[in-house]
Residue, then its C-alpha position, 0 to 999 in steps of 0.5 A: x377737313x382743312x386745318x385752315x378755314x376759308x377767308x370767311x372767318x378771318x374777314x368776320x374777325x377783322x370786322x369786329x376788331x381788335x379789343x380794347x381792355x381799358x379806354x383812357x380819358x384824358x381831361x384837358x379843362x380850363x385850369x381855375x386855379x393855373x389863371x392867368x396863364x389860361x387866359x385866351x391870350x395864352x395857352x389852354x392848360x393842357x398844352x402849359x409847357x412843362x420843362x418846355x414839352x406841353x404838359x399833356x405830353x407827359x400823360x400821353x408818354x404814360x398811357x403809351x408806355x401803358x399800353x393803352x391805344x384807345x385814348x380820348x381827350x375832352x376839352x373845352x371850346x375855348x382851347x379847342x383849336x390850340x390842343x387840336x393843332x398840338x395833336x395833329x402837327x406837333x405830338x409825335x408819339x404813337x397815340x393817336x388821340x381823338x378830340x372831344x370837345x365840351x360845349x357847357x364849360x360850366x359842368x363838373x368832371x362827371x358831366x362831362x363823362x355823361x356828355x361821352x357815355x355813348x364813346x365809352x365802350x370798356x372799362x375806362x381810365x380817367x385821369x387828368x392832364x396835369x399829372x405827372x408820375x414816375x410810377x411803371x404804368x403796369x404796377x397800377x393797371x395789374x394791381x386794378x386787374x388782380x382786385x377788379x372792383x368797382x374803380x380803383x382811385x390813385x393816390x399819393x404822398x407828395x414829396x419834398x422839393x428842394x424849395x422847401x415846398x411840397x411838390x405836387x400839391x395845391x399849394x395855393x389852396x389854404x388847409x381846407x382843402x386837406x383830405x380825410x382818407x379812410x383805408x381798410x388795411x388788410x386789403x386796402x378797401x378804399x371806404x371813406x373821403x372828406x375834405x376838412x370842408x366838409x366836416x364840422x369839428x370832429x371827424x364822424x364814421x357811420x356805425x354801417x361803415x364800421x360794422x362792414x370794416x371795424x378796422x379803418x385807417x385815416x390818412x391825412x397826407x395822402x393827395x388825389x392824383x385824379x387818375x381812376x379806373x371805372x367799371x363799365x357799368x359806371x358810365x350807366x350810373x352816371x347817365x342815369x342820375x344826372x344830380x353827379x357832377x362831380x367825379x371827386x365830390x359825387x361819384x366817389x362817396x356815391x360809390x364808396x356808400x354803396x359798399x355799406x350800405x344796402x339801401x343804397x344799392x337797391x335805390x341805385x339798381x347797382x346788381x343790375x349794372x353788373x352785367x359782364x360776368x368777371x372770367x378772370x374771378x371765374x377762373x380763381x374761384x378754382x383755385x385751391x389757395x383762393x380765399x372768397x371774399x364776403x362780399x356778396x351781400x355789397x357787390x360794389x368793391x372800391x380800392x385804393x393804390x398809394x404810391x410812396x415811393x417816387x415822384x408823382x404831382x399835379x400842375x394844377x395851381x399856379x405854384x404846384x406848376x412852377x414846381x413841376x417845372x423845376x423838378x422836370x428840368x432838373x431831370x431832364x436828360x435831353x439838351x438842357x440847352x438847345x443847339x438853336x440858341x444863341x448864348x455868349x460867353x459872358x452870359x450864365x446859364x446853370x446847369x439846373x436851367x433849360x433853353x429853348x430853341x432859337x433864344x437869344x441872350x445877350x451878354x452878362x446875363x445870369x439864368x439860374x433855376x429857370x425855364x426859357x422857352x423858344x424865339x425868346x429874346x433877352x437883353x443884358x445885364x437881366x437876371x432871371x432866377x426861379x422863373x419861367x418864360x414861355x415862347x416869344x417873350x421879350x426880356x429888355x436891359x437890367x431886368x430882375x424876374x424872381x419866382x415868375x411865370x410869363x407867358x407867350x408873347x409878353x414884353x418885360x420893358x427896361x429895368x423892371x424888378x418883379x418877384x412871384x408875379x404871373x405876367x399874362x400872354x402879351x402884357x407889355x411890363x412898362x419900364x421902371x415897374x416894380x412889383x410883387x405878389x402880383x398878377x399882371x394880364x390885358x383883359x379882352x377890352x384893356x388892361x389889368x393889374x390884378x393885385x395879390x391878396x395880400x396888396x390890399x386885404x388879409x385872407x381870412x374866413x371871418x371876413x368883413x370885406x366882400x366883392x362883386x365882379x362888373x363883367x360889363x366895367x371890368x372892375x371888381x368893386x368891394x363893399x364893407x359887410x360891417x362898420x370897420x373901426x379904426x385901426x382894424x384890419x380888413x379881411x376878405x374871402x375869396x376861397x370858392x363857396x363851399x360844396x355841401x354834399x347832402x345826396x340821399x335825403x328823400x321823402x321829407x314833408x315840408x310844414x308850415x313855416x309861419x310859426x317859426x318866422x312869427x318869432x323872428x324880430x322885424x328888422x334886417x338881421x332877422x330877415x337874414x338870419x342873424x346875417x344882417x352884415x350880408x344885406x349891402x353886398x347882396x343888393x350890390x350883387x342883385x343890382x349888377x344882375x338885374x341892370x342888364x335888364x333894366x338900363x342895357x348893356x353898355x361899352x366903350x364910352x358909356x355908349x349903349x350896345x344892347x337896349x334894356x330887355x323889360x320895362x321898369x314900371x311894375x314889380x313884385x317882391x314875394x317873399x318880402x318880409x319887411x321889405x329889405x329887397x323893395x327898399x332897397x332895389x326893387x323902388x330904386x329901379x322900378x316905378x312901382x311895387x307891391x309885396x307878397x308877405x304871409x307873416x302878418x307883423x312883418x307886413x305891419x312892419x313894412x307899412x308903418x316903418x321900414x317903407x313908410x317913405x316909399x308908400x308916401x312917396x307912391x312907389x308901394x302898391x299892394x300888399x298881399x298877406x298870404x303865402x306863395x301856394x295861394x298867390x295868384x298875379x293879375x295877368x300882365x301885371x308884372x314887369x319883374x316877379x322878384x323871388x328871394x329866399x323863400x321858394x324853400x318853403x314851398x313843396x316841388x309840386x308847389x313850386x311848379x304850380x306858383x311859377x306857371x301862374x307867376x309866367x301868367x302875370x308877366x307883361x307879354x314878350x318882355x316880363x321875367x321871374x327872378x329867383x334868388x335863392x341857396x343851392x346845393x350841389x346834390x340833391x335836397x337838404x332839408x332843415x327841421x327848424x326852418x322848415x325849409x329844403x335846399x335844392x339843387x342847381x339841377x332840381x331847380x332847373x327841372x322845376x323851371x323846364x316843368x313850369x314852361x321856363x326857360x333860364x336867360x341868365x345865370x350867376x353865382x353870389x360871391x363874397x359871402x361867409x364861407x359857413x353859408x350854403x352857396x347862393x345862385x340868381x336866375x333870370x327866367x322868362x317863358x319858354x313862348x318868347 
C-alpha cells in the first residue's frame, strides 16, 4: 500500500472546502439616531468617515485581525450602491465581504437575521458597524470558545474623554435608556437585562432566577456594544418565531429565560435545537481537574464579557460620533495631514486635527480638534474648532463653525457663526446666518431648518405639547394637548414610544366587557381612559392618515397628483362610544355615519348629546346597540369601516369572523377597513380589569392575512405620553382588489 493515495480523496476534500468556525454579520442600518448625516444626500452610516476612513473599516480591520474570512454585511436598499462601491473600488483590505441587502427597511435586527437564515451556516457573530474597540479580537472569541454556551454578548464601560463627555455612549438619549445588567459572578453568567424603561419604580428579580443564581450583581454602568456570538441553533429560533424582532429587546431576554426557566425551554423545543454535539466539552470531561457544571437540567448557558480596560464605543448618535472622531484622530498614527493639501503658512492646523486629500486652506485660518475630509476648500480668516467636515465641503470668508458636523457637499456661505449644528449633504448655509443647536438639511422637494429641541419646547415626559409629521407638506405641525395657562411652559416628547416586552402570556380568555364600560362616565375622558388631553391629537393624526384616501394626494402648487382611492359618502364607526370619532372625523369627512355601540348609555348619550347636532343635521345614520361578535353590515354599504380601541375585546377567532363580514360590507373595488388600535412588540398582553389583550404588530398582521386582508398602509401615533402602550393605524382592503 502507498503511503499517499490517489488524487481521489484530495479532490473530495478540496470540494467540500475549507471550514468556517465563526460567520461574521455585520450590520450596516440606516442610523435613526446619526440623522441628518444619513439622509439620501449624504451618506448610509456605514461608510460615515471616522477620523476620514468610513466608519465600517474599523469593523472589517477587527474581524480580519480576528481571523475571521467568511463575512457578510447586510444593509438597507437605500445605502446599498454606495456600500457596494466602498467594497468593490475602495476597501482594501483582505476581507472580501458579500453584500446582502434588506428590502423591509422597517424590521428590527432579529428580522433581519431571519431574512438570511439560509447563508447562515456556522456559529455566527453579529456585531455592528459602528463599533470600535481596541480589544485583541482572540481574548473574546477564546473567552466564547472555553464557556461555549448559547451566545456571549459583549459589553463595556465607557470611558471618559477629554470633553468631559463619556466616549462611546448614546449620549443624545435621555437616562431612560440606562441598563440594568444582572451578572453571576463566579462564572459570569449572563442572567438579567432591562432598561429603566421597562421597569416601574423598583428593580424586581424572579424567585426561579434567584433559586438558579442566588448570587447576582447588578451593573449600572455597563453599555451594549452590540457585538455577539450565536449558536448555530439560534438562527432556527429565530426562523421559527417570527414574533422576535429584535436581537437586544427579544432575542436576548428570550434566551437569558430559558436559563431558569423549564417551561420555557419545553415550549421553545430548545433540547432539540442542540444538535451538533460540542468535542471541545467531550474531550474535558476527561480531564481529572474538570468540574461538571449543573447544568444539565437548563441546557441554554449565556455569558457575559466586560471589558474595562481600554477603549471601545459606538457611533450611533450624532454626538457619540463626533466623539468617536476625536478620539480616533488623536490616535491616528498615519499623516495627520495629507501631502495632497494645500496649506499656507499663516494658517493654523493643531496637532489634534486631521486633513484630507487635496483640501485647500487659505491663510489666517485657524483648525483646532477637528476633522477635514478631502476636495474641501476653506476660505480666510474661518475658524473651525470641534467639528467635523466631510468631502467636497465649501467653507467661505470669516466663518465660525463650533462643535459641527457637515456633511458632503454642503456650502458654509460668508461670515456664518454656527455652534453644535448638523448641516445635511448639499445645504447651502446662507450668508450672515447665525445659528445654534440646530439642524440644517434640504428634504427631497425643498429646504428645511429643523429646529433643537430647546428652540421652541423643553423636552419632558409630562408633555403637554404633541406633533404629528404631514409627509405630503413637509412640515411638522404641533397641537396643544391641554388648556396652557400664561406664563407655563411648553413641553414636548419626542422620545420613541416605548417597547413593552410581554412575550410568554398565553391562554387567557377574554369576558365580557360591558360591566366594566357601564361604569365608566359618558364623556371624552372616560372614553380615553382618563387620557382625555390625547383626544385633539389623535383626530389631527387620524385626519392626515385618512386624506390620502379620501382628498388624494397632492404636490407642488396644491395640484392633485393621485385622486382619492374611495368615495365619501357612507362610514361606519364601531366601537363608538359617544361618538368622539364621528364628531369629530368621521362627519367632517363623510356624508353620512352610523355607529356600533354595545354599551346602552353611551348610545344614549350619543343621540341626545354629544351628536345632537349631527343627527339634526342628517349626517347620523344607524345606531347598532350591539357588540362587534354579533355585528353584521348590509353588503356594500360602506365606503369606510373605522375600528378604533375596541377590537381588543374580541377574541383571535372573533376577530377574524368580524373582519370577513366587515370586507362583505365594503363598497365593491374601492371601500377599506381602518384600524386603529395599541400594539405591543411581542406577543399578548392582557389586562384583567379591562377586560382587553394588547396584540402585537405581527399577531395583527396574521389576523388580517387570515380574513383575506391585505394592509395598504401603515403608521405609527406620535406624540403621546410616554407611559401609554404604542398605538398603530392600518388601512386595509380585501386581498380580491
Amino acid at each position: 500500500m502507498l503511503l499517499f493515495d490517489s488524487g481521489k480523496k484530495k479532490t473530495q476534500q478540496t470540494q467540500q472546502g475549507r471550514y468556517a468556525e465563526f460567520q461574521a454579520i455585520v450590520l450596516a442600518g440606516f442610523g435613526n439616531y446619526l440623522y441628518p448625516l444619513t439622509e439620501d444626500n449624504n451618506l448610509p452610516k456605514a461608510l460615515l468617515p471616522i477620523a476620514n476612513k468610513p466608519m465600517i473599516y474599523y469593523v472589517l480591520d477587527w474581524l480580519e485581525r480576528a481571523g475571521i474570512f467568511d463575512v457578510m454585511i447586510i444593509a438597507q436598499q437605500s445605502g446599498e450602491q454606495k456600500i457596494s462601491s466602498y467594497i468593490k473600488n475602495i476597501y482594501e483590505g483582505k476581507l472580501k465581504p458579500s453584500l446582502e441587502v434588506v428590502r423591509d427597511e422597517h424590521g428590527g435586527t432579529a428580522d433581519v437575521l431571519r431574512s438570511v437564515k439560509d447563508k447562515i451556516r456556522s456559529d455566527f457573530i453579529v456585531v455592528s458597524c459602528d463599533l470600535i474597540l481596541d480589544l485583541v479580537p482572540h481574548e473574546f472569541l477564546d473567552y466564547h470558545r472555553r464557556e461555549d454556551p448559547a451566545f456571549t454578548a459583549f459589553f463595556y464601560e465607557p470611558s471618559k474623554s477629554e470633553s468631559g463627555n463619556v466616549t462611546g455612549t448614546s449620549s443624545s438619549k435621555d437616562d431612560s435608556s440606562k441598563l440594568f445588567i444582572g451578572v453571576e459572578p463566579t462564572r459570569s453568567r449572563f442572567v438579567y437585562i432591562k432598561s429603566r424603561d421597562d421597569l416601574d419604580q423598583e428593580l424586581t428579580l424572579r424567585m426561579s432566577l434567584l433559586w438558579k443564581f442566588p448570587r447576582v450583581n447588578i451593573h449600572t454602568t455597563l453599555q451594549d456594544a452590540h457585538l455577539y456570538i450565536f449558536k448555530r441553533w439560534v438562527i432556527d429560533l429565530i426562523a421559527q418565531r417570527k414574533s422576535i424582532s429584535s436581537v437586544k429587546e427579544h432575542l436576548v431576554p428570550l434566551l437569558l429565560k430559558c436559563q431558569y426557566q423549564k417551561k420555557l425551554l419545553e415550549m421553545e423545543g430548545i433540547n432539540k435545537r442542540k444538535t451538533q454535539e460540542n468535542f471541545q466539552k467531550r474531550a474535558l470531561e476527561y480531564s481529572t481537574t474538570w468540574e461538571k457544571e449543573d447544568d444539565d437540567e437548563y441546557p441554554v448557558r449565556c455569558h457575559i464579557y466586560i471589558f474595562k480596560n481600554g477603549f471601545c464605543g459606538r457611533g450611533n448618535t450624532v454626538p457619540s460620533y463626533c466623539e468617536l472622531n476625536r478620539h480616533m484622530a488623536k490616535m491616528s498614527t498615519g499623516n495627520r495631514v495629507s501631502l495632497t493639501a494645500e496649506i499656507p503658512q499663516k494658517a493654523q492646523v493643531g496637532n489634534d486635527s486631521m486633513i484630507g486629500e487635496h483640501t485647500k486652506i487659505d491663510e489666517r485660518t485657524s483648525i483646532k480638534r477637528s476633522t477635514v475630509g478631502a476636495h474641501c476648500v476653506i476660505g480666510k480668516n474661518v475658524k473651525i474648532n470641534n467639528s467635523i467636515l466631510m468631502d467636497h465641503v465649501i467653507v467661505q470668508d470669516f466663518v465660525k463653525l463650533d462643535g459641527c458636523v457637515v456633511c458632503n457637499n454642503a456650502k458654509i456661505e460668508e461670515k456664518v457663526q454656527l455652534k453644535d449644528c448638523e448641516v445635511g449633504g448639499g445645504f447651502v448655509v446662507e450668508s450672515g446666518l447665525q445659528a445654534k443647536n440646530e439642524q440644517l438639511y434640504r428634504w427631497k422637494d425643498g429646504y428645511a431648518l429643523a429646529l433643537g429641541l430647546g428652540s421652541l419646547f423643553n423636552h419632558s415626559r409630562n408633555n403637554n405639547v404633541g406633533y404629528v409629521r404631514d409627509f405630503e407638506a413637509n412640515v411638522i405641525r404641533y397641537y396643544t394637548l391641554c388648556d396652557i395657562e400664561s406664563g407655563k411652559e411648553l413641553c414636548i416628547n419626542y422620545d420613541e414610544v416605548e417597547e413593552i416586552d410581554k412575550l410568554f402570556l398565553e391562554g387567557f380568555q377574554l369576558e365580557e366587557e360591558g360591566e366594566f364600560w357601564s361604569e365608566k362616565p359618558a364623556n371624552i375622558d372616560g372614553m380615553l381612559g382618563g387620557f382625555g388631553s390625547i383626544s385633539n391629537l389623535d383626530i389631527k393624526t387620524s385626519e392626515l392618515f385618512l386624506s390620502e384616501y379620501t382628498r388624494g394626494k397632492r404636490g407642488t402648487r396644491n395640484m392633485l397628483r393621485v385622486p382619492p382611492r374611495i368615495v365619501t359618502k357612507y362610514a361606519c364607526d364601531c366601537g363608538a362610544g359617544i361618538g368622539r370619532i364621528t364628531k369629530n372625523l368621521l362627519t367632517k369627512m363623510f356624508d353620512r355615519v352610523d355607529l356600533v355601540e354595545q354599551t346602552p348609555k353611551f348610545i344614549q348619550h350619543a343621540q341626545n348629546e354629544h351628536l345632537r347636532q349631527e343627527v339634526a343635521a342628517g349626517k347620523i345614520g344607524e345606531f347598532y346597540c350591539v357588540g362587534l361578535q354579533e355585528f353584521s353590515p348590509d353588503p356594500g354599504r360602506y365606503d369606510l369601516i373605522w375600528c378604533q380601541w375596541v377590537l381588543e375585546h374580541l377574541t383571535d377567532d372573533d376577530l377574524v369572523a368580524f373582519f370577513v363580514r366587515s370586507k362583505k360590507g365594503l363598497r365593491p373595488d374601492s371601500g377599506i377597513i381602518c384600524v386603529k388600535e395599541n400594539v405591543n412588540v411581542l406577543g399578548y398582553t392582557f389586562d384583567e380589569e379591562v377586560c382587553s389583550v394588547v396584540r402585537s404588530d405581527q399577531i395583527f398582521k396574521d389576523i388580517f392575512h387570515k380574513a383575506g386582508l391585505k394592509v395598504l398602509k401603515e403608521s405609527t401615533q406620535h406624540g403621546f405620553p410616554k407611559d401609554l402602550f404604542p398605538v398603530k393605524i392600518y388601512a386595509l382592503a380585501p386581498e380580491s382588489y
